[in-house]
C-alpha positions as CSV (number, residue, x, y, z in Angstrom):
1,X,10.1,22.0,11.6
2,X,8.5,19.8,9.3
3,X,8.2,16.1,9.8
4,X,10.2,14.3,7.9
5,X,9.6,9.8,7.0
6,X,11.9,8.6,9.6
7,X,11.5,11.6,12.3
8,X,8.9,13.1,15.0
9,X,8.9,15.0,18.0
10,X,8.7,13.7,21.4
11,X,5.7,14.6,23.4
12,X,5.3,15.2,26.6
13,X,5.3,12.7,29.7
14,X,2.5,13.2,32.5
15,X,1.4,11.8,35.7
16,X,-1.2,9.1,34.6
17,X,-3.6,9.6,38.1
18,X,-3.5,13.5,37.7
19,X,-4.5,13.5,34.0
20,X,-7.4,11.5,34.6
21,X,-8.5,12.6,37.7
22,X,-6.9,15.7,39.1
23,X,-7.1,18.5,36.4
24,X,-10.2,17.7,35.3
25,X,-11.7,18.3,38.4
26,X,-10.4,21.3,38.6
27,X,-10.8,22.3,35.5
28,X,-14.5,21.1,35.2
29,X,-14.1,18.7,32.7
30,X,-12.5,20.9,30.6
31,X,-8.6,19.8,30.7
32,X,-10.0,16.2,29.4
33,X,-10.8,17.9,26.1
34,X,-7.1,19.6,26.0
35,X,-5.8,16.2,27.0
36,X,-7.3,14.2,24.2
37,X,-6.4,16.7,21.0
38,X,-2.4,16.7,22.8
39,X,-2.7,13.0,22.7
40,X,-3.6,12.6,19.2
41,X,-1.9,15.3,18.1
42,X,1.6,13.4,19.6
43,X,0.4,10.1,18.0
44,X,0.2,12.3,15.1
45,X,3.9,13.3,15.2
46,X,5.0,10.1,15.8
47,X,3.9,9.3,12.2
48,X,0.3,8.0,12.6
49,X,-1.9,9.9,10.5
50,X,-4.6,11.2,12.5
51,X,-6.5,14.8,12.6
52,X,-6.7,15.7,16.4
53,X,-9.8,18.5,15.3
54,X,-11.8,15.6,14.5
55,X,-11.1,14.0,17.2
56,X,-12.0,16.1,19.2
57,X,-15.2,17.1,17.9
58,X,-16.0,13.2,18.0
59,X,-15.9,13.5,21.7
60,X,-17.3,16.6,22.2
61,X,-20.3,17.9,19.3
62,X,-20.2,14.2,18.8
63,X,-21.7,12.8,21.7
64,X,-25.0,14.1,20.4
65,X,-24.8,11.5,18.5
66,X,-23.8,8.8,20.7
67,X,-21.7,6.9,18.8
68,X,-19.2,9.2,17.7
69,X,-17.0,9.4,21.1
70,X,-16.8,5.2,21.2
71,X,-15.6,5.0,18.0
72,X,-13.2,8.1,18.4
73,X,-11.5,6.8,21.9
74,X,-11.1,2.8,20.7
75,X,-8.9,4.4,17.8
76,X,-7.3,6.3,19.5
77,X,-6.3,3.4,21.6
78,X,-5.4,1.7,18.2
79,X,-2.9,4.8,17.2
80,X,-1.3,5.0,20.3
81,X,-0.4,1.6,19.4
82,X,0.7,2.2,16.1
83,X,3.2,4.9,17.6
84,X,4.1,2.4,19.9
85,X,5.5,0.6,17.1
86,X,6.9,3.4,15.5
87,X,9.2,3.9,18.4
88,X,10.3,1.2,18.2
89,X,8.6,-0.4,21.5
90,X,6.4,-3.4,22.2
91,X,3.0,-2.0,21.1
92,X,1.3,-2.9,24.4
93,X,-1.7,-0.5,24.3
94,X,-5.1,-2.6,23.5
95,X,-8.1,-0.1,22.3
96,X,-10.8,-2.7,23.1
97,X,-9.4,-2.4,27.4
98,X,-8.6,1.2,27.0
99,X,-12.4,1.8,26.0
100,X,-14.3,-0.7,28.6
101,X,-11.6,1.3,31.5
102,X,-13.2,4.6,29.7
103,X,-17.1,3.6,29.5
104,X,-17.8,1.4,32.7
105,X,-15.0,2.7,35.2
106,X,-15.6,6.5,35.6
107,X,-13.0,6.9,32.7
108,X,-10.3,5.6,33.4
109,X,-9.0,4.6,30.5
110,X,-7.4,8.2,30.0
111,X,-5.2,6.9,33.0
112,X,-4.3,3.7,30.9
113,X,-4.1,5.8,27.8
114,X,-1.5,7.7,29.5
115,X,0.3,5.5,30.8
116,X,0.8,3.6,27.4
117,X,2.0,6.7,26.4
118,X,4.7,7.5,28.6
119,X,6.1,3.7,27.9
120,X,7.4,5.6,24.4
121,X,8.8,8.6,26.4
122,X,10.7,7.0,28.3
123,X,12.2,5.2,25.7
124,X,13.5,8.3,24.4
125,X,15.1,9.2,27.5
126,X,12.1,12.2,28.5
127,X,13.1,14.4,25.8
128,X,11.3,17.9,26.7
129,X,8.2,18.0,24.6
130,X,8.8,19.1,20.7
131,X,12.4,17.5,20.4
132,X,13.0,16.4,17.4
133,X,13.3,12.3,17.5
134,X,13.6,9.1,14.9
135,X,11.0,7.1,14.6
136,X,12.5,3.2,14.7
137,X,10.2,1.9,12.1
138,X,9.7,4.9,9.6
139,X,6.1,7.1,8.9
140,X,5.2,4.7,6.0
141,X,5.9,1.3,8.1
142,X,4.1,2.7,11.0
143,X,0.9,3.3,9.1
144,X,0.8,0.1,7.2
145,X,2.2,1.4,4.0
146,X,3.6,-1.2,1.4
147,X,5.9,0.6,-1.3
148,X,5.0,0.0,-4.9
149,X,6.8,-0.3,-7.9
150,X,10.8,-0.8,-7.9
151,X,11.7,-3.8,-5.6
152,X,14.4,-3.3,-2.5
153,X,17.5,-4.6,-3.6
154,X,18.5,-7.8,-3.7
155,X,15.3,-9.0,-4.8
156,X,14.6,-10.9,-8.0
157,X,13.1,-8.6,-10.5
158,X,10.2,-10.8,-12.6
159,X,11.2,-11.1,-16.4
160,X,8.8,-8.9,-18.7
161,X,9.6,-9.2,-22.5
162,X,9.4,-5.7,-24.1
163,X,7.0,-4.7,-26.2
164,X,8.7,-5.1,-29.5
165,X,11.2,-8.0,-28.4
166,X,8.8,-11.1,-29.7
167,X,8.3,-13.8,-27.7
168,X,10.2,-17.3,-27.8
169,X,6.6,-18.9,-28.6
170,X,5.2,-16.3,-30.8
171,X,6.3,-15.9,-34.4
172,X,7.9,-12.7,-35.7
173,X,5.8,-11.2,-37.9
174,X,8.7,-11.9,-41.1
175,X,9.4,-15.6,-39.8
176,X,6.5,-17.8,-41.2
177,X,4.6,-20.1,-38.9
178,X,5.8,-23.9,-39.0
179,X,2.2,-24.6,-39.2
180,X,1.2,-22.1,-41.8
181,X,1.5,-23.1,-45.7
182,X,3.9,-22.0,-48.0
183,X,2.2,-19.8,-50.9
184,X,4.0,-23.0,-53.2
185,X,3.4,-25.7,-51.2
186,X,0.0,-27.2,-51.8
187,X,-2.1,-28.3,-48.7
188,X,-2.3,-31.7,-47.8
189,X,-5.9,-31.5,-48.0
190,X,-6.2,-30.9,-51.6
191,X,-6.9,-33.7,-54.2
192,X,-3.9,-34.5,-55.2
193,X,-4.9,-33.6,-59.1
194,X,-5.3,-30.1,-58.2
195,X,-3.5,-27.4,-60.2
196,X,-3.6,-24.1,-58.6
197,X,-4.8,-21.9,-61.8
198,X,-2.4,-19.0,-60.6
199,X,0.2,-21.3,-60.7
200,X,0.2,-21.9,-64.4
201,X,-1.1,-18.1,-64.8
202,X,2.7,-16.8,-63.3
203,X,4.3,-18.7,-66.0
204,X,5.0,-22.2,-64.2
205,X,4.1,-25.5,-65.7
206,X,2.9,-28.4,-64.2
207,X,5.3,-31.8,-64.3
208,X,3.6,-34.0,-67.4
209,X,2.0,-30.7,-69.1
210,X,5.1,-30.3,-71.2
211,X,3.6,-28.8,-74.6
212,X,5.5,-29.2,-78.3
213,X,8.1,-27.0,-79.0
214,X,6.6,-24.3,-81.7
215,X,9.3,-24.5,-84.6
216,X,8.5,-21.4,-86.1
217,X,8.8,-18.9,-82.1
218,X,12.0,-19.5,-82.1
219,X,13.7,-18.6,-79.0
């Protein structure tokens, strides 16, 4: 069943104290490396994007490195709170306590992890794991998505003049400029005993330059 924007699927809700200590003593170690892909891989469903592989090979392969399984489980802290708010709860889990519990108090911040976790399970009622559910705030709200282009209803569109629609301030390009001369109308910084030569050229004659009539043209 695919997951669609305003549904998930409910994971499943455990015993804090036996997921962090219990089972993976008697698993040696083991079912904390199970745990941690289910727990990402239900933050995941709950519309957080996250790639549970990687995380866990950031906590595994990773801590070669070091630095890799700090980074991993303080993220993690930060998408279980980001489903949190999916769900529609207060988003109570803090990454930066998860992590210290984890690192300096033999690692228990899988217990608080957990137990953060089953805050948004019983808000569904304990659904048996893989039920589909609706996720409160949607899978682009939960991940910080802002939508783009066409404004929600109800809100004022900004005015955008087309194209070809000129603007009230800029001339049309067959309506002369107020400011721009007219091909007849002399500037007012020429002397003011200035012909234009093309003006007499198109057949017009200056007033004063009236010439005798030739008897013998006729008309």
């Amino acid at each position: 069943m695919a997951i669609s924007p305003v549904a998930g699927r409910a994971g499943k809700r455990r015993n804090p104290v036996i997921v962090w200590l219990l089972l993976p003593i008697v698993t040696l170690g083991i079912y904390a490396w199970v745990w941690y892909y289910k727990v990402n891989r239900e933050t995941r469903d709950l519309g957080v994007t996250v790639s549970p592989g990687i995380s866990l090979l950031a906590i595994t392969l990773g801590s070669f490195i070091l630095v890799p399984p700090f980074v991993s489980f303080f993220k993690t802290g930060e998408r279980i709170a980001q489903a949190q708010r999916s769900a529609g709860v207060a988003a109570t889990c803090n990454p930066v306590v998860g992590l210290l519990l984890w690192a300096f108090l033999f690692g228990s911040g899988t217990l608080y992890y957990q137990s953060e976790l089953n805050k948004i399970w019983d808000h569904y009622g304990n659904l048996p794991e893989g039920s589909p559910i609706a996720i409160a705030a949607g899978y682009q709200q939960a991940i910080g998505y802002q939508p783009q282009g066409n404004l929600p209803a109800g809100e004022p569109q900004s005015y955008q003049p087309s194209e070809h629609q000129p603007s009230e301030h800029q001339p049309s390009e067959h309506q002369p400029s107020e400011h721009q001369p007219s091909e007849h109308q002399p500037s007012e910084h020429q002397h003011p005993g200035y012909q234009d030569p093309g003006y007499q050229q198109r057949g017009f004659q200056q007033p004063g330059d009236e010439r005798p009539e030739d008897p013998q043209r006729g008309y």
